[in-house]
VOGU-3710 file (C-alpha; in Angstrom, 3 decimals, decimal comma):
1> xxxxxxxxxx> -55,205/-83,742/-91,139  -55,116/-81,475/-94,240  -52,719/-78,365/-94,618  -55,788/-76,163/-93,708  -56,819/-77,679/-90,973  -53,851/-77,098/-89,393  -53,206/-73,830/-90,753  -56,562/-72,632/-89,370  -55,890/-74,457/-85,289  -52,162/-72,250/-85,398
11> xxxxxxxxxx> -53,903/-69,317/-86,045  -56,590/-69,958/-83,345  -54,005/-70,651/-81,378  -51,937/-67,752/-81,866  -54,827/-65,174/-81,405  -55,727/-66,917/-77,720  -52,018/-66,781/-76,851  -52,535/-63,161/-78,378  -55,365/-62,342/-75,937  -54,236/-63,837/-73,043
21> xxxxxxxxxx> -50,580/-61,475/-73,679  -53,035/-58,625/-73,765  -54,830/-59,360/-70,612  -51,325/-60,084/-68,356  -49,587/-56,554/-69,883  -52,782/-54,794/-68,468  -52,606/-56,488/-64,952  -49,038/-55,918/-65,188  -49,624/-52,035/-65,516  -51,663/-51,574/-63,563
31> xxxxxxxxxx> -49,858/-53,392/-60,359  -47,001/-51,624/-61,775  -44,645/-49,332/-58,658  -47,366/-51,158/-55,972  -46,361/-54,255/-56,268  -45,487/-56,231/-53,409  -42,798/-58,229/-55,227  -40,552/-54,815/-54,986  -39,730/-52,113/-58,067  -38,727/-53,681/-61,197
41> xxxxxxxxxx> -40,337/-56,814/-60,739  -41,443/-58,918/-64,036  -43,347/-62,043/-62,086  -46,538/-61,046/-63,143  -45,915/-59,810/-66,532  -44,457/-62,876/-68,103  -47,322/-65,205/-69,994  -47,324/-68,370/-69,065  -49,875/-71,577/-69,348  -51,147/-70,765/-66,270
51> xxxxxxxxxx> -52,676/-67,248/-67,120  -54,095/-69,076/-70,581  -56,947/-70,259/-67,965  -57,433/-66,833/-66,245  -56,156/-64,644/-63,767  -56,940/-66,249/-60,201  -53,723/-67,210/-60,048  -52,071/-64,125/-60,122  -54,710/-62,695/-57,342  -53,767/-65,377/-54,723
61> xxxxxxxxxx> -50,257/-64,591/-55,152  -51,057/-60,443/-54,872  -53,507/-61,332/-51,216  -51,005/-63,561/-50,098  -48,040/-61,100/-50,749  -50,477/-58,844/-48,804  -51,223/-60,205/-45,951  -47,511/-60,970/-45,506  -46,610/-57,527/-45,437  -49,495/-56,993/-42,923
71> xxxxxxxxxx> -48,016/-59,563/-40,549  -44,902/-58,107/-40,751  -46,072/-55,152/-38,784  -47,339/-57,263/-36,193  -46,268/-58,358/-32,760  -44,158/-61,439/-32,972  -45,802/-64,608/-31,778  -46,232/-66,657/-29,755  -47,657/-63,757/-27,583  -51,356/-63,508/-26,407
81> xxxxxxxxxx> -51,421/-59,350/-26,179  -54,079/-57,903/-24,749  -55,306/-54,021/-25,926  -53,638/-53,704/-29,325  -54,269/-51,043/-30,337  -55,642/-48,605/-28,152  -54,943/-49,689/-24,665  -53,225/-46,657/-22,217  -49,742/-46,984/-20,681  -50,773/-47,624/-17,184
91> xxxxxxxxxx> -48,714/-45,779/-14,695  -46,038/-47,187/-12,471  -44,354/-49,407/-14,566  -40,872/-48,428/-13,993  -39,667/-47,733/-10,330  -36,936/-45,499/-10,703  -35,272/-46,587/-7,279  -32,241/-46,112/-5,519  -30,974/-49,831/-5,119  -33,654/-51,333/-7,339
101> xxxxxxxxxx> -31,984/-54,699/-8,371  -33,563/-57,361/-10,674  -31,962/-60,757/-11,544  -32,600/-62,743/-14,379  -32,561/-66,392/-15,745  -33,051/-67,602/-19,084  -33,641/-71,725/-20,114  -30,226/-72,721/-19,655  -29,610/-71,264/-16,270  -27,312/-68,096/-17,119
111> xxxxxxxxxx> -27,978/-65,125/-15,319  -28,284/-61,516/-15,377  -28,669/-58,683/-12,496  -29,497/-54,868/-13,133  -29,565/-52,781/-10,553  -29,196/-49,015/-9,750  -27,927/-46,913/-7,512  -28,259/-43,203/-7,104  -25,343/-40,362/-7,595  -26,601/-37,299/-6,436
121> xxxxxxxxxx> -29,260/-36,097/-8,384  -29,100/-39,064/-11,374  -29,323/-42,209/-11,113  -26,684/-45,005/-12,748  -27,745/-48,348/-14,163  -25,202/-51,467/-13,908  -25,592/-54,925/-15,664  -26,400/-53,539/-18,905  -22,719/-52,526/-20,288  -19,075/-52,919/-18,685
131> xxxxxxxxxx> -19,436/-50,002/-17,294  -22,281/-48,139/-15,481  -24,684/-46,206/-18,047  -26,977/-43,318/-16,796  -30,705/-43,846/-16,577  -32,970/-41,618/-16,291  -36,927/-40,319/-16,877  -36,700/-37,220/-19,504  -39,674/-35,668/-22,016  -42,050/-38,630/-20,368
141> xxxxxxxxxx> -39,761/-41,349/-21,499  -37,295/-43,809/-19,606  -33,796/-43,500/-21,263  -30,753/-45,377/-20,826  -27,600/-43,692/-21,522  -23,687/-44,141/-21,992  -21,134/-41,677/-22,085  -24,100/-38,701/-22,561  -25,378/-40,674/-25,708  -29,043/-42,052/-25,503
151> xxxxxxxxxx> -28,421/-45,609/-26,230  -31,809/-46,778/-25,289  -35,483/-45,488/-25,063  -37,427/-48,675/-24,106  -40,579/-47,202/-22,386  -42,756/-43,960/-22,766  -44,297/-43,737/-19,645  -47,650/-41,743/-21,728  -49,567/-42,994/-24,147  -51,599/-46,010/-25,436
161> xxxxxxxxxx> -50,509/-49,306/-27,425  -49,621/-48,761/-31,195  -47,469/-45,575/-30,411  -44,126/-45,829/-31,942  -40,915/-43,560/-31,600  -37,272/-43,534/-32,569  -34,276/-43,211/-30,712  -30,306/-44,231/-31,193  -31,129/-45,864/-34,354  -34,256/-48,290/-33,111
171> xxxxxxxxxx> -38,014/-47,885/-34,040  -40,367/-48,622/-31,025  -43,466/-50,506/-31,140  -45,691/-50,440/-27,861  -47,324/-54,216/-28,386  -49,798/-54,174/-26,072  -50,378/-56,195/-22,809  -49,157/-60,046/-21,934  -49,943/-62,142/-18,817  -47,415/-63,658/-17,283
181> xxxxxxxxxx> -46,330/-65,321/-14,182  -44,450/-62,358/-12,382  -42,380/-64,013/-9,250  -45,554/-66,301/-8,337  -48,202/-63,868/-9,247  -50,281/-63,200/-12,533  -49,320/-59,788/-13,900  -50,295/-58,088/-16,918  -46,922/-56,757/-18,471  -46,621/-53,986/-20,944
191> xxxxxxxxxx> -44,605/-55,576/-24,616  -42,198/-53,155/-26,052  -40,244/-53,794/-28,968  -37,336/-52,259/-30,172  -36,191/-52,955/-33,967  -33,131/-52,381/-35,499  -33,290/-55,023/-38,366  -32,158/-57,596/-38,612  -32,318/-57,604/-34,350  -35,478/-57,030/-32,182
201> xxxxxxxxxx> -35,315/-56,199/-28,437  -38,358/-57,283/-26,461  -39,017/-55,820/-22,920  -41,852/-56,556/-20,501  -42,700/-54,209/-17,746  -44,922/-54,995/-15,422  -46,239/-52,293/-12,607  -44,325/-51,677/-9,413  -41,626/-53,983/-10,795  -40,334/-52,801/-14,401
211> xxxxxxxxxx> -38,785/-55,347/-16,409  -39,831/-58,914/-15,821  -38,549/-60,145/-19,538  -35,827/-59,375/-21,812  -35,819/-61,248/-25,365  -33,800/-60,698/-28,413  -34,316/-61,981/-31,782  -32,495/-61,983/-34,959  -34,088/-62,690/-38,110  -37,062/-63,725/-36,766
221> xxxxxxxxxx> -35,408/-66,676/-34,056  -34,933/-65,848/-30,731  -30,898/-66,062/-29,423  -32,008/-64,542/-25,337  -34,911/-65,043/-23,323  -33,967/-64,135/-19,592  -37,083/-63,936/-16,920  -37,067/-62,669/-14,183  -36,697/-64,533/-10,990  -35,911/-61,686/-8,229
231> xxxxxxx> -36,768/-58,631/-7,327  -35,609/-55,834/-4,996  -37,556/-52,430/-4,728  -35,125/-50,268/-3,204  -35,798/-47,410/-1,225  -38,043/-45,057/-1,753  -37,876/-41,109/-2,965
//
């Protein structure tokens, strides 16, 4: 091959490479403080062979990345939720009860009991922490409490499925419903998640009983998963 002949396939070359620089800097710019990758991030504005044959590449990765950080704001699965969004709190799902007791197994056969009892005009919650913790229905939400703190906000008792809130550090996510097998009966039970990253609380409350499940996850893998497997309604107001 003669001396021009090559001279003139470098310099075709070089003005494709050329081009193809040009075309990446302007996708760069303008995914530029949006991108999904996080600030600062130089993945999609470093030519390579693969943008030499276009830019599909480079959209796959952006609709992936985006439907990622869709699913993160998701209910977890494996859950099949009814009424997301949209779907009104029903009433009745907590029964605020002197001697309300509810006992709990998970797979390997440990156990947990909550109950309450009443002390004068509030009510005290055991099982949850060493010592009893207050609990209590205030500004249409259930509240648990320790020492006067709010530790815990796991149910407004008003409002439809989507609705978040915040309370002692935790952002709430009403999930919608779930079916489950409630102490031999098919209930629909409200999901309620609590996140405080990298943990998520889970509660189920079904009506007339209140919780029915208690799971808690970190990072995504689930470390407690207690059902319930009795139930005691306690005396009525």
């Amino acid at each position: 091959m003669s001396s021009r002949s090559t001279s003139t396939l470098l310099s075709r070359s070089r003005r494709r490479f050329s081009a193809s620089t040009r075309r990446c800097s302007r996708l760069s710019s303008a995914t530029q403080g949006a991108s999904f990758f996080g600030p600062g991030s130089n993945r999609l504005q470093k030519p390579n062979l693969m943008r030499e044959i276009g830019i599909i590449p480079q959209l796959i990765v952006l609709t992936l990345a985006f439907l990622a950080g869709c699913a993160a704001d998701r209910p977890v699965r494996p859950m099949r939720l009814e009424g997301f969004p949209g779907a009104p709190i029903e009433p009745g799902l907590f029964p605020l009860r002197d001697g309300a007791r509810w006992t709990f197994a998970d797979a390997e056969g440990k156990s947990l009991v909550l109950s309450i009892r009443r002390d004068g005009d509030s009510y005290l919650l055991a099982g949850q922490t060493e010592r009893e913790a207050g609990i209590r229905v205030q500004d249409g939400f259930l509240e648990i409490l320790y020492e006067g703190q709010v530790v815990d906000r796991p149910l407004k008792l008003e409002g439809r499925a989507g609705d978040r809130w915040e309370a002692a550090g935790a952002t709430y996510t009403v999930f919608g419903y779930e079916r489950l097998d409630v102490l031999g009966a098919r209930m629909r039970a409200l999901v309620v998640a609590a996140d405080r990253p990298p943990v998520r609380d889970l509660y189920w409350f079904a009506p007339d009983v209140g919780w029915v499940r208690l799971r808690t996850e970190r990072n995504g893998k689930t470390i407690k998963d207690a059902r319930i497997v009795s139930f005691e309604a306690g005396a009525a107001d």
